[in-house]
C-alpha positions in Angstrom: 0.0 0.0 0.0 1.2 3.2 -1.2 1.3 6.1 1.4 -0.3 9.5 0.9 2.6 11.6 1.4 2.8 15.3 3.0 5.5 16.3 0.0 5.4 20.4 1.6 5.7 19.4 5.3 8.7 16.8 4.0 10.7 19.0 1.8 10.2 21.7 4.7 11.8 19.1 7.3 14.5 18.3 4.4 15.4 22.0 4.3 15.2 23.2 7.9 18.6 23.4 9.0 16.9 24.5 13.3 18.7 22.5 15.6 15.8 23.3 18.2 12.7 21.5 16.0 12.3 18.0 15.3 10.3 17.0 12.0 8.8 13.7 12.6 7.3 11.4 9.7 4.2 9.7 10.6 4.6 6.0 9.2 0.4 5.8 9.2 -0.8 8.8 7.3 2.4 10.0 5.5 2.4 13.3 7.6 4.9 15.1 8.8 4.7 16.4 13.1 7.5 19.2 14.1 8.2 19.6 18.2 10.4 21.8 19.8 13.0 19.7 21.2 12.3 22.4 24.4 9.3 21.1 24.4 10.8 17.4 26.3 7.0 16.0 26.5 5.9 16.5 22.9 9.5 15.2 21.7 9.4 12.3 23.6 6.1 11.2 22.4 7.0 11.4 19.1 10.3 9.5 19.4 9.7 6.8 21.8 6.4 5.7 19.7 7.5 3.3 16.3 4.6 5.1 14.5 6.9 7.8 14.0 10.7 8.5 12.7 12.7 11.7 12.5 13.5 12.9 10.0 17.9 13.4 9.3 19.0 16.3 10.6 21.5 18.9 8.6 24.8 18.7 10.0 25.1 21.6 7.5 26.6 19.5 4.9 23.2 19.9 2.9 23.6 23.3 2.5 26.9 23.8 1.3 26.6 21.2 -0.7 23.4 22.6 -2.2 25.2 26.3 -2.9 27.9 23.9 -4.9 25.8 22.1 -6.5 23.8 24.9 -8.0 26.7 26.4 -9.7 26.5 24.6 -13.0 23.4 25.4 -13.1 23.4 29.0 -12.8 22.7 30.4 -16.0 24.2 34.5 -15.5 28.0 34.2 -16.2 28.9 36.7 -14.0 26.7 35.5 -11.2 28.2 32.3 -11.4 31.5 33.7 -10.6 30.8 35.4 -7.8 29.0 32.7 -6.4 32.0 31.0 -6.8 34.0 33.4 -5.5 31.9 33.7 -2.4 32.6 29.8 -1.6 36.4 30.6 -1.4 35.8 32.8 1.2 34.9 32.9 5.6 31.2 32.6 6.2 30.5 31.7 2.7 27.0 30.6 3.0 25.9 34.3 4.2 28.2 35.5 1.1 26.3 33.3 -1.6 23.1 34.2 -0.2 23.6 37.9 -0.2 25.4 37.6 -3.8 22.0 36.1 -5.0 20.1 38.9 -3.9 21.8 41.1 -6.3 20.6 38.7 -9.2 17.1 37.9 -8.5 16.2 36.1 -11.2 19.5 33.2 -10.3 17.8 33.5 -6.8 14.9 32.1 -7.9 16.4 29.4 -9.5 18.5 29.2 -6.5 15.7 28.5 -4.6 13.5 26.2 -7.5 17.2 24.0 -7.4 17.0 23.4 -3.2 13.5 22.2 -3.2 14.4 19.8 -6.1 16.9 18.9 -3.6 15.4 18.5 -0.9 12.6 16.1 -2.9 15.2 14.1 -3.8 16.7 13.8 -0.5 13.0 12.9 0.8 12.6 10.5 -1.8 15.9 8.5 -1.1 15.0 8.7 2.4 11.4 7.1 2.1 13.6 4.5 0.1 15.8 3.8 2.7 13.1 3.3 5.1 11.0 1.1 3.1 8.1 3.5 3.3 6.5 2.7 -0.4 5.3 6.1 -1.7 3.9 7.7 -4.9 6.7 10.4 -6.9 4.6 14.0 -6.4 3.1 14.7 -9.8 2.0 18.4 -9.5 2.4 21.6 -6.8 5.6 21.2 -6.2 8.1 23.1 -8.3 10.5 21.0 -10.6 14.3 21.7 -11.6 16.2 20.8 -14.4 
């Protein structure tokens, strides 16, 4: 039996890089529960019960990797460049975001690219936990 999946709520959990929330998958419904790890009652609930798994946390591999990833993609010579450039440097996620606000339209492919991502990363995951599941056909924005 194929699960109904919560796509939004899963590429959300996929892309949150908070340390402080916990984005849990419901194995029943295909929903997706977030608790504040402050929040030690809620948290608990959802980890000690087998109905639910949490979802990976970003050790902050994701996003670098993302901001690399994206360069061949990015169509604006000059953009490119200093997006590369920004890499090179200290702090370099901060750099690359505020180089892409001086390019809007790279930003929005930016931005198209990390939700493509993040699906992808969601998908494998499902995968990996046997959770059988339907690809998204619509609403959700596709990269190529």
């Amino acid at each position: 039996m194929t699960l109904r999946i919560d796509w939004e709520g899963l590429i959300v959990g996929f892309e949150s890089r908070s340390h402080r929330i916990t984005h849990f998958f419901d194995r029943e419904t295909g929903d997706v529960e977030q608790a504040l790890v402050s929040d030690s009652r809620r948290h608990a609930e959802f980890s000690e019960n087998p109905r639910f798994v949490a979802l990976p946390r970003d050790q902050g591999e994701r996003t670098l990797g993302d901001l690399e990833a994206f360069l061949p993609h990015c169509e604006d010579e000059a953009c490119r460049r200093t997006l590369a450039a920004s890499l090179q440097g200290q702090d370099s996620a901060a750099t690359f975001r505020t180089t892409l606000l001086r390019f809007p339209k790279e930003e929005a492919r930016f931005f198209h690219f990390k939700e493509r991502q993040a699906l992808e990363r969601a998908q494998n995951w499902l995968s990996g936990q046997g959770i059988p599941f339907s690809r998204p056909d619509r609403g959700l924005t596709t990269f190529s």
